[in-house]
The first five atom37 places (N, CA, C, CB, O) and aatype in JSON, in Angstrom:
{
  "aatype": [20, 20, 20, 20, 20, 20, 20, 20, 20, 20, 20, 20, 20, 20, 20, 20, 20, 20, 20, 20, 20, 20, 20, 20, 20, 20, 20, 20, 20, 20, 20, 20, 20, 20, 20, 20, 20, 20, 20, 20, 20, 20, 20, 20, 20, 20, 20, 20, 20, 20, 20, 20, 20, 20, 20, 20, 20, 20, 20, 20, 20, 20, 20, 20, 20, 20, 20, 20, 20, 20, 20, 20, 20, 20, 20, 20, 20, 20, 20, 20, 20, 20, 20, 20, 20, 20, 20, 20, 20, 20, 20, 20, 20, 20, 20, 20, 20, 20, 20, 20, 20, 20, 20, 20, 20, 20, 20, 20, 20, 20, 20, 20, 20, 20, 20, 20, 20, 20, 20, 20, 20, 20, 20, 20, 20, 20, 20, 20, 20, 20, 20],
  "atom_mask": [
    [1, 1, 1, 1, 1],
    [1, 1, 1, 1, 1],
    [1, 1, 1, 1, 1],
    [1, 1, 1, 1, 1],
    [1, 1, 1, 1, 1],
    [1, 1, 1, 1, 1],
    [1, 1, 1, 1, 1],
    [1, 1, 1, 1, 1],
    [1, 1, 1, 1, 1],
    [1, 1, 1, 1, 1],
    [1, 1, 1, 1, 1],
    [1, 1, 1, 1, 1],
    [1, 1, 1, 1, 1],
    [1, 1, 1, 1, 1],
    [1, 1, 1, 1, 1],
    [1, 1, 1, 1, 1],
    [1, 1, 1, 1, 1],
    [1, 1, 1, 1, 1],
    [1, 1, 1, 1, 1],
    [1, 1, 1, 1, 1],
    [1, 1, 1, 1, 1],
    [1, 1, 1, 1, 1],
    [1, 1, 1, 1, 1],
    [1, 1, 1, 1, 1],
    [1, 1, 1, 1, 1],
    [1, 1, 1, 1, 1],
    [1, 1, 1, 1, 1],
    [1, 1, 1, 1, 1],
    [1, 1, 1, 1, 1],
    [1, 1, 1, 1, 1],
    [1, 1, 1, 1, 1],
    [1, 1, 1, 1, 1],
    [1, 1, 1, 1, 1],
    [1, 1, 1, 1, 1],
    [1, 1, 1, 1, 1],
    [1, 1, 1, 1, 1],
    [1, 1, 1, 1, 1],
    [1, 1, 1, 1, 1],
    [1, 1, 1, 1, 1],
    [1, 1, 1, 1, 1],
    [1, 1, 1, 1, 1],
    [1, 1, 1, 1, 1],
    [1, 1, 1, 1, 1],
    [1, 1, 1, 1, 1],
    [1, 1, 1, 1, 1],
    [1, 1, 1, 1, 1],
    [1, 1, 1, 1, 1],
    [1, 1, 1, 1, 1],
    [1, 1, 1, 1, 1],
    [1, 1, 1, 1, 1],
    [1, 1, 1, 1, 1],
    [1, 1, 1, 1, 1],
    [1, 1, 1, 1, 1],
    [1, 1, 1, 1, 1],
    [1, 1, 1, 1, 1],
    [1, 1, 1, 1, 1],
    [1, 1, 1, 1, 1],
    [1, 1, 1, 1, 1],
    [1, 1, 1, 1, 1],
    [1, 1, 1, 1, 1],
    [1, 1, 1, 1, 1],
    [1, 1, 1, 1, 1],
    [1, 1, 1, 1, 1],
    [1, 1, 1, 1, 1],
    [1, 1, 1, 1, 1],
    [1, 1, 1, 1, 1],
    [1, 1, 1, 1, 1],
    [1, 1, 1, 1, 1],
    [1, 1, 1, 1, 1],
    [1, 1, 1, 1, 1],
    [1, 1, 1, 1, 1],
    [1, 1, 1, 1, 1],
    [1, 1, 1, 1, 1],
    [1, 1, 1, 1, 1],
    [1, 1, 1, 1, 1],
    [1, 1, 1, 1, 1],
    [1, 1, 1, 1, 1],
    [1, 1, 1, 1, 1],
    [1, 1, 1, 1, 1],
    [1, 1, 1, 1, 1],
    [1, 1, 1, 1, 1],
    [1, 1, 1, 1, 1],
    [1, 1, 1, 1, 1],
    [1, 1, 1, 1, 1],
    [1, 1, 1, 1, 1],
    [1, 1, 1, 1, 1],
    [1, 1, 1, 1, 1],
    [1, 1, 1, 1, 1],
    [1, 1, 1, 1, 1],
    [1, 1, 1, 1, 1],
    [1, 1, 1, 1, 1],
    [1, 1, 1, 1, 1],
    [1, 1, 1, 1, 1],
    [1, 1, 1, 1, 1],
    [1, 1, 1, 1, 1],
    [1, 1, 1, 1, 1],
    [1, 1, 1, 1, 1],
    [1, 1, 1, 1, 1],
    [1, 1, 1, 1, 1],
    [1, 1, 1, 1, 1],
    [1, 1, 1, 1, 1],
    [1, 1, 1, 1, 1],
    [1, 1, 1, 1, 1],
    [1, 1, 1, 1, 1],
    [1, 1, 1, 1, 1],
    [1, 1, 1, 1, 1],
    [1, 1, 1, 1, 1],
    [1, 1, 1, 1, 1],
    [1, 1, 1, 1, 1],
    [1, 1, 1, 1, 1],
    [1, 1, 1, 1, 1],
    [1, 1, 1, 1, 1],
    [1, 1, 1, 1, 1],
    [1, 1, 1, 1, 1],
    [1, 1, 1, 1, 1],
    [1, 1, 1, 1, 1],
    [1, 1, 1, 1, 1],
    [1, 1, 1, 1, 1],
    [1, 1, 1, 1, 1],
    [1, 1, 1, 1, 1],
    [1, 1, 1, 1, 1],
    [1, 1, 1, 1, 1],
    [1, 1, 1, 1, 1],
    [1, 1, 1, 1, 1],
    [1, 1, 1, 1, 1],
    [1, 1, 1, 1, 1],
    [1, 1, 1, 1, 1],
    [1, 1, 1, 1, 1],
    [1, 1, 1, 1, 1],
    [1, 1, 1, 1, 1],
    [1, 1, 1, 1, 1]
  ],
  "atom_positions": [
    [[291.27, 27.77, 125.12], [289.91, 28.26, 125.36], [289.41, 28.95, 124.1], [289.87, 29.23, 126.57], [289.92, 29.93, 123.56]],
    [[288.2, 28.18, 123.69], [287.83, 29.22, 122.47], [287.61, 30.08, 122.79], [286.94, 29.11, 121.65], [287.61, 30.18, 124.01]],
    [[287.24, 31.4, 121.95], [286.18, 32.92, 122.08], [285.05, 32.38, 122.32], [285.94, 34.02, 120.68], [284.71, 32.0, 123.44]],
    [[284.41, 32.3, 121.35], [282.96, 31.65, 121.02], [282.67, 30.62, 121.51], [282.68, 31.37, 119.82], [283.48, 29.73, 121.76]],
    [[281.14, 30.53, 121.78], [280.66, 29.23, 122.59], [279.92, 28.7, 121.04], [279.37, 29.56, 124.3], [279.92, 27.47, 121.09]],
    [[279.45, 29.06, 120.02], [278.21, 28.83, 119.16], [278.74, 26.95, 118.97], [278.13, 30.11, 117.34], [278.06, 25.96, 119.23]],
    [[279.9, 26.99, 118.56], [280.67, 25.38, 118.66], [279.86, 25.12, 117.09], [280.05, 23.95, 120.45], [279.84, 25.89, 116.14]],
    [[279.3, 23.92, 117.19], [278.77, 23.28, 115.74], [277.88, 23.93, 115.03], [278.13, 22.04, 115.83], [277.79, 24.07, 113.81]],
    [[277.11, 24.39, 116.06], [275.78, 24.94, 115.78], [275.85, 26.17, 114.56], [275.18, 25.55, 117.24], [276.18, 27.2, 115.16]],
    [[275.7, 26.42, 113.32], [275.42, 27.46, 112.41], [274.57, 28.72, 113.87], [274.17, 26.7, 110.8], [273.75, 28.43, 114.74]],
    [[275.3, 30.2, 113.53], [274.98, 30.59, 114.34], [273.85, 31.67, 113.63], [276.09, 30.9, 115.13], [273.98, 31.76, 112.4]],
    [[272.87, 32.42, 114.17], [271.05, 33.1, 113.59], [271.79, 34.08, 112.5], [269.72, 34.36, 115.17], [271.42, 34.23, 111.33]],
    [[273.23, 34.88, 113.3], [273.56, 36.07, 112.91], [274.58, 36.75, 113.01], [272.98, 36.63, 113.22], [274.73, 37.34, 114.08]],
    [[275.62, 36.91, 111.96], [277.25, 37.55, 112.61], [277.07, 38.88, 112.13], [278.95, 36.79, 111.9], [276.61, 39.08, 111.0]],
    [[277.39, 39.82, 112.89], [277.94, 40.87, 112.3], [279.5, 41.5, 112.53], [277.05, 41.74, 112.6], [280.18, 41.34, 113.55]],
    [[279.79, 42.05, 111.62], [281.58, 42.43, 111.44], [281.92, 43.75, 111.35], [282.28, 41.88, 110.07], [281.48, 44.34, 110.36]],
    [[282.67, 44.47, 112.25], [283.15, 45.67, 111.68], [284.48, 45.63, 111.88], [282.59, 46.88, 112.19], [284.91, 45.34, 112.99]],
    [[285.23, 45.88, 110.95], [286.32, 45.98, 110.63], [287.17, 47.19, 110.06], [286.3, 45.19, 110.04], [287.19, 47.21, 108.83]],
    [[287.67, 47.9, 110.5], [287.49, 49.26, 110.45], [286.4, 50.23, 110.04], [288.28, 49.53, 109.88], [285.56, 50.63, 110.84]],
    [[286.44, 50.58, 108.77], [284.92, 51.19, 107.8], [284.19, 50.24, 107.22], [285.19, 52.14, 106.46], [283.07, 50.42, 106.73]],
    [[284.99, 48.9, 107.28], [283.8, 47.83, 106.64], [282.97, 47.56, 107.63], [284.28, 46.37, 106.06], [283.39, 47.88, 108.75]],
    [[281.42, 46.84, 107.53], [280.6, 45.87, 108.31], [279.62, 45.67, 107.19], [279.94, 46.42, 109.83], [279.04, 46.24, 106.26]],
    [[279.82, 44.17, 108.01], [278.72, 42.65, 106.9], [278.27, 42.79, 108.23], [279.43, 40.57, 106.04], [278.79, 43.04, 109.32]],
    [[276.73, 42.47, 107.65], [275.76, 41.65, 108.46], [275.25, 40.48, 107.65], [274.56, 42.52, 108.93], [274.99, 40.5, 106.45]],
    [[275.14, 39.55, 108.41], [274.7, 37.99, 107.99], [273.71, 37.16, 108.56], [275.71, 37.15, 108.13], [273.94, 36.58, 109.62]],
    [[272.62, 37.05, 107.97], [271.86, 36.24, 108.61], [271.57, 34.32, 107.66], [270.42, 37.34, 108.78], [271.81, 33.73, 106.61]],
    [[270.9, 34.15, 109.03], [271.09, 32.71, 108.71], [269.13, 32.73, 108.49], [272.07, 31.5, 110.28], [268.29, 33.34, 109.15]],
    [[268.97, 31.9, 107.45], [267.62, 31.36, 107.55], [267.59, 30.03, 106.28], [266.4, 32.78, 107.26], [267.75, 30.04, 105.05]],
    [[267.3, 28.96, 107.29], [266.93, 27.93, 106.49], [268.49, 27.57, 106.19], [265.85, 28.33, 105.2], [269.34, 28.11, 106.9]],
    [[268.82, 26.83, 105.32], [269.92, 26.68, 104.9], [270.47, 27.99, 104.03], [269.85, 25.47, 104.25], [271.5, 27.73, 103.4]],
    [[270.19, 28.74, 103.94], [270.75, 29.81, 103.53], [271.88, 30.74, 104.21], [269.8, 30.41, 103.33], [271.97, 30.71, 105.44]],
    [[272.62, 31.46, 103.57], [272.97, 33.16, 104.18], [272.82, 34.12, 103.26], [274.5, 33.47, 104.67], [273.02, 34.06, 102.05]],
    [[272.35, 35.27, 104.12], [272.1, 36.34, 103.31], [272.82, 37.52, 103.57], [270.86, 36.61, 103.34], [273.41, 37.61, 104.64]],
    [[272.87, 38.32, 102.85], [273.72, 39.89, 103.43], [273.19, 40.65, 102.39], [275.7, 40.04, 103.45], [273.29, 40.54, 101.17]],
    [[272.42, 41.68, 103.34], [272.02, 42.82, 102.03], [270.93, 42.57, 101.24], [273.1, 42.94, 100.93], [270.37, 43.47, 100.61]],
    [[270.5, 41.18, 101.2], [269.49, 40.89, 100.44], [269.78, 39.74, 99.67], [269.14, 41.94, 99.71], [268.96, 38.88, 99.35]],
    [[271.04, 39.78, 99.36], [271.71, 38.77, 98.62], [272.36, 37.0, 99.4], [272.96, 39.74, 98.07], [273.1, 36.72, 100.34]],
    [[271.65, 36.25, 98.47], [272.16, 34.82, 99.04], [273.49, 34.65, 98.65], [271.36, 33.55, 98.51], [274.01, 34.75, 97.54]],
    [[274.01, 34.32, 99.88], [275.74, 34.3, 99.55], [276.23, 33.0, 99.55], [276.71, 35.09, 100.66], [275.53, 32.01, 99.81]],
    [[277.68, 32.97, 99.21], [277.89, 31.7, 98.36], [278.13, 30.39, 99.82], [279.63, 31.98, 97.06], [278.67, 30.96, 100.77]],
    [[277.89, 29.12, 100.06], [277.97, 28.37, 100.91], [278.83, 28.25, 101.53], [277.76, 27.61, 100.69], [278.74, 28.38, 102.75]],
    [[279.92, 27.98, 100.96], [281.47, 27.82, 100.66], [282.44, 29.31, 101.36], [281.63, 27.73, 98.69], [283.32, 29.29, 102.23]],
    [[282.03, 30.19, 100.79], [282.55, 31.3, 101.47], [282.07, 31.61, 103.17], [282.15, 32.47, 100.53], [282.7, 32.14, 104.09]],
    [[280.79, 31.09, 103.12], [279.88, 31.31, 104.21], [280.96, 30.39, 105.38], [278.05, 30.62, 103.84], [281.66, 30.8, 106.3]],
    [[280.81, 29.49, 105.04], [281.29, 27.78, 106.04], [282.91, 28.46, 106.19], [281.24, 25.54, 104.74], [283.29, 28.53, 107.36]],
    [[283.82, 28.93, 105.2], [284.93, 29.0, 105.75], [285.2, 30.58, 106.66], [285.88, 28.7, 104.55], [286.15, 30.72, 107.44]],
    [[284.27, 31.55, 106.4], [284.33, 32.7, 107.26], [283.57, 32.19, 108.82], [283.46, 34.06, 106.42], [283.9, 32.52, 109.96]],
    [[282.64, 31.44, 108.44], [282.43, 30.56, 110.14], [283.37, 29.63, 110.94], [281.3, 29.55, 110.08], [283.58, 29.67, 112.15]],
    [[284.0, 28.6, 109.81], [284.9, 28.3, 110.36], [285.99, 29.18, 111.21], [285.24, 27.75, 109.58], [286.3, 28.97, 112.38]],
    [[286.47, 30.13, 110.41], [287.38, 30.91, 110.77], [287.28, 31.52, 112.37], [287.35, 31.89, 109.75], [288.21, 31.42, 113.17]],
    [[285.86, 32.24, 112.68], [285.2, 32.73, 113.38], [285.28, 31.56, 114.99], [283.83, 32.99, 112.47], [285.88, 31.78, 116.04]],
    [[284.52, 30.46, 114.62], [284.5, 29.24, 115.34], [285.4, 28.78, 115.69], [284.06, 28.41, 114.9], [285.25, 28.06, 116.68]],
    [[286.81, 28.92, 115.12], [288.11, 28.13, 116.09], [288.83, 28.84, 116.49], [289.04, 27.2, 115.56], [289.93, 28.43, 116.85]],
    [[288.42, 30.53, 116.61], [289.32, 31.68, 117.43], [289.65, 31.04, 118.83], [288.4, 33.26, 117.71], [288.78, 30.66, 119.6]],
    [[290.79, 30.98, 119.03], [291.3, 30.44, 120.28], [292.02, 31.37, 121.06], [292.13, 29.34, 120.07], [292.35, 32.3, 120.32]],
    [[292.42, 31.54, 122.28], [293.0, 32.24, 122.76], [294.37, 31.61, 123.27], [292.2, 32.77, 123.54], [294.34, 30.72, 124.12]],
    [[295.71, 32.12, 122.67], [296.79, 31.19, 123.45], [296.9, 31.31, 124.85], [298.17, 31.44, 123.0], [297.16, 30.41, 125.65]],
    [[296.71, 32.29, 125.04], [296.73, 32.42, 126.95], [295.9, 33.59, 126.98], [298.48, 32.79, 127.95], [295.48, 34.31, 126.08]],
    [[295.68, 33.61, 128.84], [294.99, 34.95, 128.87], [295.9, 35.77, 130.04], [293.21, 34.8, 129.28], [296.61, 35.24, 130.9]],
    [[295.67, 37.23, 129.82], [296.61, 38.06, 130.01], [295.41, 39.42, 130.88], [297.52, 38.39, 128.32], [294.21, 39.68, 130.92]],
    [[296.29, 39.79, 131.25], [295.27, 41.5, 132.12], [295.17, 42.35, 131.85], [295.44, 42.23, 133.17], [294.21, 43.06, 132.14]],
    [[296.29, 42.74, 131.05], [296.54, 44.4, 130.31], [296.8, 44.26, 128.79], [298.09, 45.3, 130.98], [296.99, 43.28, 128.07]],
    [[296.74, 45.35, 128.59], [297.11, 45.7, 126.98], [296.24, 45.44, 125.91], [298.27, 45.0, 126.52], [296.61, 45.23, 124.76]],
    [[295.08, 45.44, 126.3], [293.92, 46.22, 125.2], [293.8, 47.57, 125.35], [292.41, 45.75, 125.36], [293.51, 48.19, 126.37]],
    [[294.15, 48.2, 123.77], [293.71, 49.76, 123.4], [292.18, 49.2, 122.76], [294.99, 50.78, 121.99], [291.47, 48.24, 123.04]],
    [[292.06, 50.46, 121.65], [290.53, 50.76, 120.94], [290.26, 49.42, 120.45], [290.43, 51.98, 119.56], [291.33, 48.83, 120.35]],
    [[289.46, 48.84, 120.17], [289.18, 48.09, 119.03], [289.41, 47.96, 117.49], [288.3, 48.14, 119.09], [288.8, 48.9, 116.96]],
    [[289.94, 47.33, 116.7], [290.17, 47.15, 115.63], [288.95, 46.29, 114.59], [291.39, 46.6, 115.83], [288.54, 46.51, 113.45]],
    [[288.68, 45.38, 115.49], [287.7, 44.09, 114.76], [286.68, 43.93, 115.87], [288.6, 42.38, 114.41], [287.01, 43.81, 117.05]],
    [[285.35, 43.93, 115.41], [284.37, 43.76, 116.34], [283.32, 42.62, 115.75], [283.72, 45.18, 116.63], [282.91, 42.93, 114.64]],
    [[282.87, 41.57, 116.19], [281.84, 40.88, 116.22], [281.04, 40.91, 116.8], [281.91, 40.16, 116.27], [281.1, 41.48, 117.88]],
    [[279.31, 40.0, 116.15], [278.81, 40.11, 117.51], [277.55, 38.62, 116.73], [278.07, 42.21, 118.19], [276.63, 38.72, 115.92]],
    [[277.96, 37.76, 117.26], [276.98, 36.77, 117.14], [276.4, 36.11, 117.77], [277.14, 36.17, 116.69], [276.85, 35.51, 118.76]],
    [[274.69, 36.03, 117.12], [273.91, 35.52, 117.66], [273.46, 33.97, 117.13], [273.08, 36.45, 117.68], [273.32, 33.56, 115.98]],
    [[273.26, 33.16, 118.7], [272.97, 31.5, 117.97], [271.92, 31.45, 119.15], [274.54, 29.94, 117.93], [271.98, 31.98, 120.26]],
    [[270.82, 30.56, 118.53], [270.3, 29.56, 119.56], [268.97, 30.34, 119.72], [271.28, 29.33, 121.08], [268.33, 30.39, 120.77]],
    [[268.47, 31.22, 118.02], [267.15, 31.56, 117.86], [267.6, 33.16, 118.68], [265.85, 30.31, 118.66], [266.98, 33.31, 119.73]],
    [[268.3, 34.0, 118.44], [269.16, 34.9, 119.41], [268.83, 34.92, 120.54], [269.26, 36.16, 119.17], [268.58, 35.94, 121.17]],
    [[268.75, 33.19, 121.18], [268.85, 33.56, 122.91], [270.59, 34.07, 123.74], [268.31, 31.78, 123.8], [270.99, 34.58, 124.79]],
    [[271.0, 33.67, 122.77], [272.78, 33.8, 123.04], [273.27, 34.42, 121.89], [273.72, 32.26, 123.21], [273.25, 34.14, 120.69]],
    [[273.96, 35.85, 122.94], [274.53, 37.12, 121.98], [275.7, 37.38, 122.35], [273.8, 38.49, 122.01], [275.85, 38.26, 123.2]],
    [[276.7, 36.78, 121.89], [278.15, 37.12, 122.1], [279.3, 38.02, 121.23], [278.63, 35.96, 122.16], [279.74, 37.84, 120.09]],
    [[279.57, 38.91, 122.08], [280.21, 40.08, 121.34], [281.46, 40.13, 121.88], [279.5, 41.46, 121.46], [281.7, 40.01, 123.08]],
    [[282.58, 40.39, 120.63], [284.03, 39.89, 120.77], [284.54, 41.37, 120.15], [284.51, 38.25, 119.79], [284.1, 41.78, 119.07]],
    [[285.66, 42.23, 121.05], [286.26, 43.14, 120.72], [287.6, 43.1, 120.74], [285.87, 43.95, 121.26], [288.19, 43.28, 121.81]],
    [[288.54, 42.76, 119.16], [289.85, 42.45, 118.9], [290.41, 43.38, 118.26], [290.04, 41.37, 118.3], [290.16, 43.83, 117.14]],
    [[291.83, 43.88, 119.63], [292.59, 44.67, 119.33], [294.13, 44.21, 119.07], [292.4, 45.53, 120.22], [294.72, 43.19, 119.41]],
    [[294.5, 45.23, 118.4], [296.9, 45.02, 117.81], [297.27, 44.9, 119.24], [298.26, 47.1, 116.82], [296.44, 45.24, 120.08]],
    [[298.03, 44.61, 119.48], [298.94, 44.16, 120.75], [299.92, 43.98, 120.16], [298.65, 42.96, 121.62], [300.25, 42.93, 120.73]],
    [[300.77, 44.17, 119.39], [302.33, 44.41, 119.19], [302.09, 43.58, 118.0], [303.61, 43.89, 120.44], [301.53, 44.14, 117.05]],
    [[302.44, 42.24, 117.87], [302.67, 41.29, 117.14], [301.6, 40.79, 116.89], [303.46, 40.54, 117.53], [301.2, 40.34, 115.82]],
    [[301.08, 40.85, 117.93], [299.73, 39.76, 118.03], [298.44, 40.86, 118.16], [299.81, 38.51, 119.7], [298.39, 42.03, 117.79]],
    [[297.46, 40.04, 118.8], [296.2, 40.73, 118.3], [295.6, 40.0, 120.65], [295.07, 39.62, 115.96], [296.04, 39.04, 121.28]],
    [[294.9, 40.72, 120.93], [293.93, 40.77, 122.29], [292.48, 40.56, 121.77], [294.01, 42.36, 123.2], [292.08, 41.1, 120.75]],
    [[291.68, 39.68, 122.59], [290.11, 39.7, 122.83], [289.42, 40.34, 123.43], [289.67, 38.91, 123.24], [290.2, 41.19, 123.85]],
    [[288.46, 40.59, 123.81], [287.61, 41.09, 125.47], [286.31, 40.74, 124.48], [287.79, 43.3, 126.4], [285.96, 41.19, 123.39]],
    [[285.75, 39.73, 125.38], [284.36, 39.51, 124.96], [283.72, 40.38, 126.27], [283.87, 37.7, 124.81], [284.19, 40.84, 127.3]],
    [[282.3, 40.33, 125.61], [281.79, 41.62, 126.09], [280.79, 41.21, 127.42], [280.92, 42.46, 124.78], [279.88, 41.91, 127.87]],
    [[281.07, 40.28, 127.77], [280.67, 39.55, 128.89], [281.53, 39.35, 130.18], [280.4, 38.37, 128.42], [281.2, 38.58, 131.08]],
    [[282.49, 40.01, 130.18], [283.61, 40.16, 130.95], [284.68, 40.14, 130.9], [283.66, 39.73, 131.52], [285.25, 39.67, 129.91]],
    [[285.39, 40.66, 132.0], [287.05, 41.62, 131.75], [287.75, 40.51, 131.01], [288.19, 42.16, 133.47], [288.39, 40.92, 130.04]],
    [[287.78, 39.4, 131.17], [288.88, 38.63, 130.52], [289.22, 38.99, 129.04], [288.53, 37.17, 130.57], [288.6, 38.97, 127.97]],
    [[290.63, 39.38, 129.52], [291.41, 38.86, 128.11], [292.08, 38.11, 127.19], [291.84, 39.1, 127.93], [292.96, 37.53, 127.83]],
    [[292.15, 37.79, 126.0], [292.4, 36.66, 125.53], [293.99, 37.18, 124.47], [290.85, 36.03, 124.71], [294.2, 38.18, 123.78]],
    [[294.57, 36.35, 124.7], [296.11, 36.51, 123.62], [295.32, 35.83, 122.63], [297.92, 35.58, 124.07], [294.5, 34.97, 122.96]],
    [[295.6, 36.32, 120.97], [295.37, 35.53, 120.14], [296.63, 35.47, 118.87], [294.0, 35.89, 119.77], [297.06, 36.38, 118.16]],
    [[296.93, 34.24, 118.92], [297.55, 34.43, 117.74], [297.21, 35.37, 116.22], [297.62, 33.25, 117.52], [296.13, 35.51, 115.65]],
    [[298.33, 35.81, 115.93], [298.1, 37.09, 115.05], [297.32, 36.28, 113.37], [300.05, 38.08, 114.76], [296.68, 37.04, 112.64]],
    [[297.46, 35.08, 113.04], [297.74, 34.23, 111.89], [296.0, 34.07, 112.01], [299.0, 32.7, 112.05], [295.34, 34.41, 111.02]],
    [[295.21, 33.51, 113.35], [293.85, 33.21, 113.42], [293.34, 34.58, 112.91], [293.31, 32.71, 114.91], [292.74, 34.58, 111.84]],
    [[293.55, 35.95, 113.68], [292.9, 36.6, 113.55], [292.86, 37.58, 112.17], [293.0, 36.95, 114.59], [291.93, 38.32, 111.84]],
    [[294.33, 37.32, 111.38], [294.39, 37.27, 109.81], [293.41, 36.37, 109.07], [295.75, 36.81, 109.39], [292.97, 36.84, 108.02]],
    [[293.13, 35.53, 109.33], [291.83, 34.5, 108.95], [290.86, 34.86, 108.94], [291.54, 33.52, 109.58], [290.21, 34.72, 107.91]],
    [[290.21, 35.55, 110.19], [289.04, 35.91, 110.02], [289.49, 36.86, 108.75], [288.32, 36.5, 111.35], [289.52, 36.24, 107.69]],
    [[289.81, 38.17, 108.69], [290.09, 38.78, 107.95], [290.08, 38.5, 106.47], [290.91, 39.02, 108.36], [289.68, 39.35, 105.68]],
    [[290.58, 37.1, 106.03], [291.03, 36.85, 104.82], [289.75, 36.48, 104.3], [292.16, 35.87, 104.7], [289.36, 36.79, 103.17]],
    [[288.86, 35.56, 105.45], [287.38, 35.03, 105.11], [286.58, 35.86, 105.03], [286.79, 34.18, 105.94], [285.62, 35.67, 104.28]],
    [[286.69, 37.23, 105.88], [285.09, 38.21, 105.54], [285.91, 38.84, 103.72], [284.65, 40.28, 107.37], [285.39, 38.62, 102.62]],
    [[286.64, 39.25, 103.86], [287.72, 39.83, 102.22], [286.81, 38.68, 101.43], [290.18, 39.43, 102.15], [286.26, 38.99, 100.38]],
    [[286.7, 37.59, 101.88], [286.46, 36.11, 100.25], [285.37, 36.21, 100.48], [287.01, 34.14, 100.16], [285.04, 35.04, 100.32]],
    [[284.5, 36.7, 100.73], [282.79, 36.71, 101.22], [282.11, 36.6, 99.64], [282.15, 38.54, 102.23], [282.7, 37.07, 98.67]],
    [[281.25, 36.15, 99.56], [281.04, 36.83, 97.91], [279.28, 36.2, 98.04], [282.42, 35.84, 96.12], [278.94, 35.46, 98.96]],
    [[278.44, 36.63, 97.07], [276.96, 36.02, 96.92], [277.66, 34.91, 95.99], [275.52, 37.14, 96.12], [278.63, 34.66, 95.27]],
    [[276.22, 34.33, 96.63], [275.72, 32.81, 95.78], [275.56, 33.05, 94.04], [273.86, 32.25, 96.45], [274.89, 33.86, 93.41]],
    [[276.46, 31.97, 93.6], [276.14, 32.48, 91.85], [275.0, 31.68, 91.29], [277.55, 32.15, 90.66], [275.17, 30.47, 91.16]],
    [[273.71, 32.31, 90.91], [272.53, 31.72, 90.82], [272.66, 31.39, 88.94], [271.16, 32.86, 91.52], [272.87, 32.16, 88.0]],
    [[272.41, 29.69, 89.04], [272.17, 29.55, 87.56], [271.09, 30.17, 86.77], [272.01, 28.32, 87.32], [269.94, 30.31, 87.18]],
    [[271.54, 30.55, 85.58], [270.52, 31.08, 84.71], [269.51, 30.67, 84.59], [270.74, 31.17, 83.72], [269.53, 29.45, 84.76]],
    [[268.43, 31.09, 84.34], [267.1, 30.55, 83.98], [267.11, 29.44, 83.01], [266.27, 31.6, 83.44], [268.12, 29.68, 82.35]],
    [[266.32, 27.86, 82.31], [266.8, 27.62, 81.24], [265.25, 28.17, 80.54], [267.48, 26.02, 81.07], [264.12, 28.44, 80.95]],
    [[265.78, 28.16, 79.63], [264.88, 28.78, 78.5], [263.84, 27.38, 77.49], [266.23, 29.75, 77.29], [263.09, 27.71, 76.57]]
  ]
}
């Protein structure tokens, strides 16, 4: 079972908090932006990817504490707002989307991914002017 429903679709808007960090990202046109800045495609597509194939190995009843990693994305012009709260569970890492109690087991390796992809985030490197 994935987390996320957004599936193919580029989603309006992710935002991330990750302990003291948070990106916000918006989508317009073929673009992404954060901050003001057009960010690089490539970094963009594999932090979505990452995001997009969160799976849950099983689901379970107990053993979510605080939150560690929080999302919250919007697709579909923000008619659909899905918010994902991922906590340590020993080895592994727990879900609770914010749409109900269910919890999700996630492998610890996916949710290092997201991680590794918001870390590689970077702006778009804009060619120089030519003269």
């Amino acid at each position: 079972k994935r987390v996320f429903d957004f599936a193919e679709q580029d989603p309006d808007k992710v935002e991330l908090h990750d302990g003291s960090k948070a990106y916000f990202l918006t989508h317009s046109g073929e673009d992404w932006w954060q901050d003001g800045k057009k960010m690089d495609p490539v970094s963009i597509q594999e932090f979505l990817r990452s995001i997009r194939t969160l799976t849950a190995t099983k689901f379970v009843t107990t053993g979510f504490s605080s939150p560690g990693l929080s999302l919250v994305v919007a697709s579909k012009d923000g008619k659909r707002v899905e918010k994902v709260d991922i906590s340590k569970n020993g080895g592994g890492y727990l879900a609770r989307r914010g749409d109900g109690p269910a919890l999700f087991d996630l492998d610890a390796k996916a949710v290092e991914d997201i991680q590794k992809a918001t870390g590689e985030l970077k702006p778009a490197v804009i060619p120089p002017a030519k003269k």
